[in-house]
N, CA and C atoms as a LAMMPS dump frame, in Angstrom:
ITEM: TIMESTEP
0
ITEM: NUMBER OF ATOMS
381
ITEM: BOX BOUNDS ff ff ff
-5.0000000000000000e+02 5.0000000000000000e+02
-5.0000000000000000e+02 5.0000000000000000e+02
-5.0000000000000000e+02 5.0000000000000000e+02
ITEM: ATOMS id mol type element x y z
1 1 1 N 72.974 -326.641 250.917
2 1 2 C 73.306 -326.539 249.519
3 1 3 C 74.81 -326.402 249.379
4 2 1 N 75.444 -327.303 248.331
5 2 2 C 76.824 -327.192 248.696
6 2 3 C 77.11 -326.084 247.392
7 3 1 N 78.707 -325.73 247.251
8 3 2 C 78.615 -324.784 246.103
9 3 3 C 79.34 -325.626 244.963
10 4 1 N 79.493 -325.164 243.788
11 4 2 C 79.696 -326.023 242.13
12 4 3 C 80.877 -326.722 242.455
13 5 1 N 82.051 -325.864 243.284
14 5 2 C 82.94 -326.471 242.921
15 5 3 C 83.192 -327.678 243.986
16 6 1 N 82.195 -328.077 245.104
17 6 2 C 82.269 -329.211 245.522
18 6 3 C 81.435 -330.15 245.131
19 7 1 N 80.59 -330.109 244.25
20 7 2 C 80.136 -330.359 243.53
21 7 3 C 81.014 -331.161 242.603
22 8 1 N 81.523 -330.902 241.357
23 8 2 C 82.191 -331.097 240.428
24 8 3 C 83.707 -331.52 241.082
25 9 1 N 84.075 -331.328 242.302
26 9 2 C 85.408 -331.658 242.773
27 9 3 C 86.934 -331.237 242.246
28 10 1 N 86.788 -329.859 241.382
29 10 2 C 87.629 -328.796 241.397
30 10 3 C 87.375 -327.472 241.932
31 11 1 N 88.314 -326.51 241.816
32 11 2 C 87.995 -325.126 242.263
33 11 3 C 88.086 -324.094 240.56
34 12 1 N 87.343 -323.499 240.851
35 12 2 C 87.258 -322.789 239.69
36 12 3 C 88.622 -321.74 239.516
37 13 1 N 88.997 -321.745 238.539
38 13 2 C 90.559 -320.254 238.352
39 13 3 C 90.411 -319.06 239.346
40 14 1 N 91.342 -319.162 239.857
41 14 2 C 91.534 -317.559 240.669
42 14 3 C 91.283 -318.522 242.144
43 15 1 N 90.591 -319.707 242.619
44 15 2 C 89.909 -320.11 243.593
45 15 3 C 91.244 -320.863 243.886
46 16 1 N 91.842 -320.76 245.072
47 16 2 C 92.71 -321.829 245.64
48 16 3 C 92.239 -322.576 247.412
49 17 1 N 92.322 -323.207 247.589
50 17 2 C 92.357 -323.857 248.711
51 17 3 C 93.05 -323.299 249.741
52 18 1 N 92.728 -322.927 250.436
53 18 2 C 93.702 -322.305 251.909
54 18 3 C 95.086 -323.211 252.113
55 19 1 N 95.832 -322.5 252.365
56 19 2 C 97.585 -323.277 252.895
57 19 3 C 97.543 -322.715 254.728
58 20 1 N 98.527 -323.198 254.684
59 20 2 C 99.203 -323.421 256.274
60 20 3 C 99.332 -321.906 256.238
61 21 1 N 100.363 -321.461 255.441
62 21 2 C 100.757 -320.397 255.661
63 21 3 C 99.538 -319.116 255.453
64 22 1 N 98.475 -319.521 254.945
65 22 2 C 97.34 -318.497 255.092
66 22 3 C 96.121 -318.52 256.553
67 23 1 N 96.481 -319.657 256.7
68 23 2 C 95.84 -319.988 258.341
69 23 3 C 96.756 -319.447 258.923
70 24 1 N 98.24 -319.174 259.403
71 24 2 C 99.035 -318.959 259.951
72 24 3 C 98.713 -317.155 259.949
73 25 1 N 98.594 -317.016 258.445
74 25 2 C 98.66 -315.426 258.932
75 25 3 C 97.285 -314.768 259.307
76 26 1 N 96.232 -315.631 259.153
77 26 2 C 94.899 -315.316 259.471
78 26 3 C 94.586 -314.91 260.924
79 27 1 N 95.254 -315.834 261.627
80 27 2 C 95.417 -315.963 263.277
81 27 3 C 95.968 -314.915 263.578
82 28 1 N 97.146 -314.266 262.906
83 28 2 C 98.004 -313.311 263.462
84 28 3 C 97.135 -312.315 263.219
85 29 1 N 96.194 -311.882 261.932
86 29 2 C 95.998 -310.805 262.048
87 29 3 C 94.908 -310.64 262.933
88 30 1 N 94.016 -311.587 263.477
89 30 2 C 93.081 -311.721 264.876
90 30 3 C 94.085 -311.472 265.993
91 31 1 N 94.943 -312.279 266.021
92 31 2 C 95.445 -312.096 267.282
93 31 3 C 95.911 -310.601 267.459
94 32 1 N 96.065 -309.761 266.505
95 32 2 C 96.854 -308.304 266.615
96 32 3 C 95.695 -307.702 267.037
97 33 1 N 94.344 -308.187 266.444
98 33 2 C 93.234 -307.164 267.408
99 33 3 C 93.134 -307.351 268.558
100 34 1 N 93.455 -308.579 269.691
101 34 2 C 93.74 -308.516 270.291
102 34 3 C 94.542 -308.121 271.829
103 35 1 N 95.808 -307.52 270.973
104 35 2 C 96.854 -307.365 271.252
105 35 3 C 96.789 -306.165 272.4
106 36 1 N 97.553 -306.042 273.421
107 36 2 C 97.566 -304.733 274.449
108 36 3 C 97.606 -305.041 275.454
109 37 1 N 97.981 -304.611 276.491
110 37 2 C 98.169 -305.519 278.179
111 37 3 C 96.589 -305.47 278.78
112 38 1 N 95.393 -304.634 278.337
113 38 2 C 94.222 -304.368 278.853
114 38 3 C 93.01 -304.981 278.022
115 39 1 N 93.451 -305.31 276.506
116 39 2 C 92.094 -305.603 275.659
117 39 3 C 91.168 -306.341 276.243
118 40 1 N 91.664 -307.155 276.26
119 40 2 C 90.942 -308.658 277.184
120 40 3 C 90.177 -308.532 278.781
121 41 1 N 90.843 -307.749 279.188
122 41 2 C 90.659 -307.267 280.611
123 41 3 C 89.131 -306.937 280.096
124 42 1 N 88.762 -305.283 279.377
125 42 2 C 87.71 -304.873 279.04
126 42 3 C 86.869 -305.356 278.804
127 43 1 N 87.346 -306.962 277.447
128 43 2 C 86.309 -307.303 277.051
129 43 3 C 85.25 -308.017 277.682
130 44 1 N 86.115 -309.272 278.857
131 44 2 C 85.488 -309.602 280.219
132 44 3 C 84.767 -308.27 280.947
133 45 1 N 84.837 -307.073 280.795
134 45 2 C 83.919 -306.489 281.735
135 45 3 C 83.032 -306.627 280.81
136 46 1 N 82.788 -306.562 279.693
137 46 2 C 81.842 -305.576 278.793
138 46 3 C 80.838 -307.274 278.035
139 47 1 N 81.317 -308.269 278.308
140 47 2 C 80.514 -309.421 278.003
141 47 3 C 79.207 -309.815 278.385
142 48 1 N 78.238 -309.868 277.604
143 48 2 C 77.466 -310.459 278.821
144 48 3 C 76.674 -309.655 278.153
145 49 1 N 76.537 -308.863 277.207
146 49 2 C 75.563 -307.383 276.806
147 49 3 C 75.719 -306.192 277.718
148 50 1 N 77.1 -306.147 278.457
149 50 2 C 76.909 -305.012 279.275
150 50 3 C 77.12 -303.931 278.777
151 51 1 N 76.757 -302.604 279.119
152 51 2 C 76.954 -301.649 278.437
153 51 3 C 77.881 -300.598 279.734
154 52 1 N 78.796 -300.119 279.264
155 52 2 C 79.493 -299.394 280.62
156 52 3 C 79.684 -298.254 280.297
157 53 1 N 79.418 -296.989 281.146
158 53 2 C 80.124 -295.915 281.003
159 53 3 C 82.011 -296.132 280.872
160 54 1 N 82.803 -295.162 280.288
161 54 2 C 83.765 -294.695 280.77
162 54 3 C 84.441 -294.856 281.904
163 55 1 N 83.804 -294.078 283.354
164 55 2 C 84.029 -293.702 284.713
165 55 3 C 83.397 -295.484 284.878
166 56 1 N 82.988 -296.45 284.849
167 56 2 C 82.729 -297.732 284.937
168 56 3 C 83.684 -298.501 284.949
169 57 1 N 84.108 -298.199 283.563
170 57 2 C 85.675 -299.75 282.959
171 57 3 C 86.815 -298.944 284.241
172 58 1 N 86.702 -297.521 284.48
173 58 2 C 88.044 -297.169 285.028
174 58 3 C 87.832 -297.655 286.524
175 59 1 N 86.726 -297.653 286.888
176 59 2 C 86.622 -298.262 288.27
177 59 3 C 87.023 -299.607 287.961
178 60 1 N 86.102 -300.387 287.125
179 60 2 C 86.45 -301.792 287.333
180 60 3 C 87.499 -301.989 286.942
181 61 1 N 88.853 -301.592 286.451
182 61 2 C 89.847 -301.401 285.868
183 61 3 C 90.908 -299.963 286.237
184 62 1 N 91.224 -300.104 287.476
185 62 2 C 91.943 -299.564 288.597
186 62 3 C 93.375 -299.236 287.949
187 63 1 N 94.136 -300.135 287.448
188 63 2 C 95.329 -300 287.415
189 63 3 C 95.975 -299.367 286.061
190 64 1 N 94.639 -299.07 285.238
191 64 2 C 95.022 -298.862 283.81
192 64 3 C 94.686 -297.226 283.69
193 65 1 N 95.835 -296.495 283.095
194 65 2 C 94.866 -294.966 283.295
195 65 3 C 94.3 -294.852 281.854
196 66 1 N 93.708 -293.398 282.429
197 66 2 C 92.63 -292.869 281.504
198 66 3 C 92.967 -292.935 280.277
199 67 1 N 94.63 -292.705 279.58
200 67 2 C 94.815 -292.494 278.221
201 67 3 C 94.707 -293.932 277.672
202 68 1 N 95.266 -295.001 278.264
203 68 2 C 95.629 -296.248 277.683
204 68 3 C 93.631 -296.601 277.613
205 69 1 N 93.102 -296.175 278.778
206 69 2 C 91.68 -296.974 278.649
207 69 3 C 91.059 -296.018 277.09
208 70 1 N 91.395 -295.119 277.041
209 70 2 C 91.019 -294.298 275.642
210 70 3 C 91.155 -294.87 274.65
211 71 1 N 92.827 -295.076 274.693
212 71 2 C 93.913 -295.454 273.423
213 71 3 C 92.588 -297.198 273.109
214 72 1 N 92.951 -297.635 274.371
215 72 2 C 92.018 -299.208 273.507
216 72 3 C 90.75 -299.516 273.255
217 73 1 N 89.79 -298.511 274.202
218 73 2 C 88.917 -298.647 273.573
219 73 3 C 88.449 -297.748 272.041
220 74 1 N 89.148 -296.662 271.975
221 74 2 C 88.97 -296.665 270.611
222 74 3 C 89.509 -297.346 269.223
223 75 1 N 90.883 -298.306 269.472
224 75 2 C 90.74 -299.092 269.236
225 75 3 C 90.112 -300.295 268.334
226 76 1 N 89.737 -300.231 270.252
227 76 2 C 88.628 -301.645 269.793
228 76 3 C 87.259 -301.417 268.64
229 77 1 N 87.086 -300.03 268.781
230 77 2 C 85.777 -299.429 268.078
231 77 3 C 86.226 -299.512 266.491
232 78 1 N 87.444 -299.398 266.453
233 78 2 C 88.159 -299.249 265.191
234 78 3 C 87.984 -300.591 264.483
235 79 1 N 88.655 -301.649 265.433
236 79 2 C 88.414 -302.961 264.839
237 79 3 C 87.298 -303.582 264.568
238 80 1 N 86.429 -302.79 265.536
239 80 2 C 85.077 -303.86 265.218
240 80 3 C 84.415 -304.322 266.545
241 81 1 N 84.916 -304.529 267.081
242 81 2 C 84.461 -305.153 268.463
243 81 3 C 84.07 -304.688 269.612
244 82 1 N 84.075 -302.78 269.882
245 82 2 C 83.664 -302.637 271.128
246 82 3 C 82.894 -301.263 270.047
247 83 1 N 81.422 -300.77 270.668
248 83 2 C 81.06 -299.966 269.856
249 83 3 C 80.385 -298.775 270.896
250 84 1 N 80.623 -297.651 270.698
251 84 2 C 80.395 -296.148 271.442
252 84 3 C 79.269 -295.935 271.195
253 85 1 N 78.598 -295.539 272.55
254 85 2 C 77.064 -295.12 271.911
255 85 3 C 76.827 -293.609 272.59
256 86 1 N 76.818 -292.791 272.273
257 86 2 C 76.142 -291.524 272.734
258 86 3 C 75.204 -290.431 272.945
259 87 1 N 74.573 -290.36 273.733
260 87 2 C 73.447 -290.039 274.284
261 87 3 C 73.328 -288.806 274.722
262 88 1 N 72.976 -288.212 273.873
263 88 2 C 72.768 -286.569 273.524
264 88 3 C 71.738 -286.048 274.812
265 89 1 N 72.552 -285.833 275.628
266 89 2 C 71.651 -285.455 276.609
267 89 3 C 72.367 -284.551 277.749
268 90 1 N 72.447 -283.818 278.755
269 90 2 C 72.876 -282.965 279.254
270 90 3 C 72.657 -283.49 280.691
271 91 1 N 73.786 -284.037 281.177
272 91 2 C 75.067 -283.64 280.766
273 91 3 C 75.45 -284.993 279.948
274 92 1 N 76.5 -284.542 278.427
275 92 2 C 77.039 -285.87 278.383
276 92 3 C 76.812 -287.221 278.502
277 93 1 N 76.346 -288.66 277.75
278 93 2 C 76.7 -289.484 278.55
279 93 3 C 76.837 -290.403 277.22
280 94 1 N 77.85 -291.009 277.563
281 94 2 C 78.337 -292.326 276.604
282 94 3 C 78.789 -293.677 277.436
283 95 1 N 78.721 -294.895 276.605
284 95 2 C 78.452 -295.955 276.839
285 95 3 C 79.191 -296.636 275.907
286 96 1 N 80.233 -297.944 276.384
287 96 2 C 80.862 -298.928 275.482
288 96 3 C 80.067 -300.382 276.127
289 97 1 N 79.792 -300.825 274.515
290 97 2 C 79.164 -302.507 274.661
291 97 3 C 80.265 -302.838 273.66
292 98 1 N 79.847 -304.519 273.587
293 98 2 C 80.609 -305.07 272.269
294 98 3 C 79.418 -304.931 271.364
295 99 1 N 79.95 -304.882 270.047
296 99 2 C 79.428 -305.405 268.625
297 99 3 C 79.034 -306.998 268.993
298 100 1 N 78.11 -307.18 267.944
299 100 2 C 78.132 -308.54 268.045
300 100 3 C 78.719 -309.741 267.573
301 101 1 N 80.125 -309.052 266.477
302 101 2 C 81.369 -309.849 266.418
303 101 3 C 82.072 -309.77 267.617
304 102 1 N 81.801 -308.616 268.604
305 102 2 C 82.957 -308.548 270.054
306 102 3 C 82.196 -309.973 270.494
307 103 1 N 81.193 -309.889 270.727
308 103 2 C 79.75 -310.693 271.604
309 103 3 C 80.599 -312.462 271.449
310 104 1 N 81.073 -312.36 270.204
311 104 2 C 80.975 -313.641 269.526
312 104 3 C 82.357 -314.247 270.051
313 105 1 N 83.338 -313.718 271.09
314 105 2 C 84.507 -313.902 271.121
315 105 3 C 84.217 -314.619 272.393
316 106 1 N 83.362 -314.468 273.395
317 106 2 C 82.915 -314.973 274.09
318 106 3 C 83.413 -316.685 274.142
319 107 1 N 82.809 -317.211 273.333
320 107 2 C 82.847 -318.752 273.53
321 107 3 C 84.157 -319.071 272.559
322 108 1 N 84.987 -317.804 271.96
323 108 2 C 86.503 -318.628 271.551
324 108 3 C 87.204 -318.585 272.709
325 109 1 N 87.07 -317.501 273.838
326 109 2 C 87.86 -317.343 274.906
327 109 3 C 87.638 -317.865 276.058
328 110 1 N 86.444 -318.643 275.758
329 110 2 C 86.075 -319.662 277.026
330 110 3 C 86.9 -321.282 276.572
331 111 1 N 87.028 -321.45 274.952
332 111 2 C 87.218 -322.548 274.415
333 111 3 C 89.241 -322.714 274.621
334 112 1 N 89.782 -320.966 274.721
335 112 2 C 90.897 -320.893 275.15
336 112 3 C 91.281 -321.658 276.787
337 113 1 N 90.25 -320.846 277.579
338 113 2 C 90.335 -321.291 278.641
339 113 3 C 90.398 -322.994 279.199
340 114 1 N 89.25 -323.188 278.624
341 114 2 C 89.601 -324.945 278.712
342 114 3 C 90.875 -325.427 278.21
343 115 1 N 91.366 -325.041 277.269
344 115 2 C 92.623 -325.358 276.589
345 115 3 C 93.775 -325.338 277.266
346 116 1 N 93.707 -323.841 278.45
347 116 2 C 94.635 -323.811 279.065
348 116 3 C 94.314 -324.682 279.969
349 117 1 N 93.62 -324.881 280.778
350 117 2 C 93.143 -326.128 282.009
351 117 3 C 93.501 -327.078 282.046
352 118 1 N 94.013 -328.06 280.36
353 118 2 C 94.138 -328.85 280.289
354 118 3 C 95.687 -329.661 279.949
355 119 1 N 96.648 -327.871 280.342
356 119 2 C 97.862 -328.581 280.277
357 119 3 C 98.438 -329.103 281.224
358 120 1 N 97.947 -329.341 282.458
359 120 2 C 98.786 -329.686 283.392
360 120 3 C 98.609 -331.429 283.47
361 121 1 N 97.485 -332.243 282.571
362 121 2 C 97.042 -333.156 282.215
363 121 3 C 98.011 -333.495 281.192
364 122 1 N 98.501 -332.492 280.247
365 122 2 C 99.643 -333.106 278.977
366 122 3 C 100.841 -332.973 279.784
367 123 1 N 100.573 -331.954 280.328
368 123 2 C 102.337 -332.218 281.062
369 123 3 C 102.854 -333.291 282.162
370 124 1 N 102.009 -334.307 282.86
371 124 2 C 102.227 -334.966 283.909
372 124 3 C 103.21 -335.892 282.938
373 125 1 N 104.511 -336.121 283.423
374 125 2 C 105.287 -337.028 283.159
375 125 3 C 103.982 -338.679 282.685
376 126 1 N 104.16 -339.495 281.667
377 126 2 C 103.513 -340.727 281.855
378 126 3 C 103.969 -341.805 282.662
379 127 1 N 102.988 -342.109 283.077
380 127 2 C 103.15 -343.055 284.373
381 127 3 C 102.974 -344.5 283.906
């Protein structure tokens, strides 16, 4: 079902068409959730539906200490994408998965990856 105003082939008042410069800043403000020398690191552990303790990401994630692994994954909980689950039980125990907007980043960052693969194909001098 399409909506009226493609339909009729205007946009209704107040309705404008996206510009460059609103794609431009759309990206940035994704890319800022992004942003951190570790986000990405995590989110590759945590893909897949995994669910990890704490004492988990810091093993699989050696080089990052405890405050920065804090600082981003709460964070990430903030933005949306990595979500705390806690389990009232003695002793303690909590668990980070993604949301299923984190879930969904999956196949943009695989679609990155090909992207990168494929510069050494644009860059060969033409022959």
């Amino acid at each position: 079902m399409t909506s009226t105003d493609e339909k009729v082939g205007y946009l209704p008042e107040g309705k404008r068409p996206p510009t460059v410069v609103d794609a431009a800043e759309g990206v940035e403000e994704i890319l800022k959730i992004l942003e951190g020398r570790w986000k990405l690191l995590i989110l590759f552990h945590l893909f897949g539906g995994k669910l990890l303790r704490f004492s988990d990401l810091e093993r699989a994630i050696p080089a990052i200490s405890q405050k920065m692994l804090i600082q981003q994954l709460r964070q990430m909980e903030i933005d949306g994408v990595v979500r705390r689950i806690v389990h009232h039980q003695v002793p303690p125990k909590v668990e980070y998965g993604l949301t299923d907007w984190g879930q969904a980043l999956c196949p943009v960052l695989d679609g990155l990856l090909k992207w990168g693969a494929m510069r050494d194909a644009y860059m060969k001098p033409d022959q």
